[in-house]
Each structure stands twice: as structure tokens, then as C-alpha cells.
C-alpha positions as CSV (number, residue, x, y, z in Angstrom):
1,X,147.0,60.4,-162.7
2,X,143.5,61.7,-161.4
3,X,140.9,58.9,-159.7
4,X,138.9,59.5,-162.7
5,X,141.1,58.1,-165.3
6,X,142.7,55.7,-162.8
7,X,139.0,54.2,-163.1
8,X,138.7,54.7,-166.1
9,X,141.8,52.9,-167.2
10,X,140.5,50.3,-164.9
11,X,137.3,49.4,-166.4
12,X,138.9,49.1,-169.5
13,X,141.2,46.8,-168.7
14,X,138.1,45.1,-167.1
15,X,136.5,44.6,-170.3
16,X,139.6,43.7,-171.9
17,X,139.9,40.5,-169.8
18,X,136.2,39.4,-170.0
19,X,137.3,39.8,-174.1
20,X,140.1,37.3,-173.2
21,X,138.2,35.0,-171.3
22,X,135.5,34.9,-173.7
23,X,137.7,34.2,-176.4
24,X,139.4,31.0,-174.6
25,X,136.5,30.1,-173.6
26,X,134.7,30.0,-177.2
27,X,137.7,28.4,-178.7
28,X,137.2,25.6,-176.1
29,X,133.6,25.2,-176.0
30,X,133.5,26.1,-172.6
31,X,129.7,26.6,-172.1
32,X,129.8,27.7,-168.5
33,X,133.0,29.5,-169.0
34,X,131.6,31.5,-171.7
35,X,128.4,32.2,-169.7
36,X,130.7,33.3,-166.9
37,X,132.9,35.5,-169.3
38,X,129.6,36.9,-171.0
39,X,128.2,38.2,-167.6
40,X,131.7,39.9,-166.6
41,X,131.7,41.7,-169.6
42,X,128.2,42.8,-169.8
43,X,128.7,44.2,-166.1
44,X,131.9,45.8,-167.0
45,X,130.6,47.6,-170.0
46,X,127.4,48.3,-167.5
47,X,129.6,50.2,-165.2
48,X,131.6,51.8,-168.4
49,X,128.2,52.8,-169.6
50,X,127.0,54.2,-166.4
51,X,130.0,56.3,-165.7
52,X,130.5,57.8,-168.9
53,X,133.8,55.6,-169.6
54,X,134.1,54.9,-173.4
55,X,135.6,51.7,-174.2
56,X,137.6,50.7,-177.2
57,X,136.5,48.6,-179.9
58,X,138.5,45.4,-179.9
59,X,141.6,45.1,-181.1
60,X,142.4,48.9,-181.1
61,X,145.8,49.8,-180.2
62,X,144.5,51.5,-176.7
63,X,143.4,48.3,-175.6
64,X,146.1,46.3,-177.1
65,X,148.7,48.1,-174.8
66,X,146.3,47.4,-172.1
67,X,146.6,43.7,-172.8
């Protein structure tokens, strides 16, 4: 597998665990745990964004077999 799609694969699954967090974190009105999981994901999709990585909508199968 190239570097480029190891990354890739990697910021994906980044995002897909500031999705998780942020969803257990929501369910248990976890203010600072949300704020926490909201900044992770804004900086993963940042880097996403920056290097041209596009990320799955949630729920897709893609991300679910990153899960």
C-alpha cells in the first residue's frame, strides 16, 4: 500500500473515532468531552481537507469497515 493511501486510510479512521467519541459523549452529556471530541474532529477533517483526503459521510459502508 503506497504512503499516500496509508495516510489516507489513517485520517479516516481519525475522523471516524472523533465520530465515536462525539457520539458517547452527546449521549452522556459530557460537555467537556464533547468539546474535546468536537476539536479532534474539526482538526482531523482540517488535515483531510488540506491534503486532498475525502472522507466518508457517516455511516457509509467504507467507514463502517473502518470501525
Amino acid at each position: 500500500m503506497a504512503v499516500a493511501q496509508e495516510f489516507a486510510e489513517e485520517l479516516i479512521a481519525r475522523v471516524g473515532h472523533a465520530r465515536v467519541r462525539l457520539a458517547r459523549a452527546a449521549d452522556t452529556a459530557d460537555l467537556p468531552g464533547i468539546a474535546a471530541a468536537l476539536d479532534e474532529l474539526e482538526s482531523a477533517y482540517d488535515a483531510a481537507r488540506q491534503s486532498g483526503v475525502v472522507i466518508p459521510r457517516a455511516g457509509s459502508q467504507r467507514e463502517e469497515a473502518n470501525s
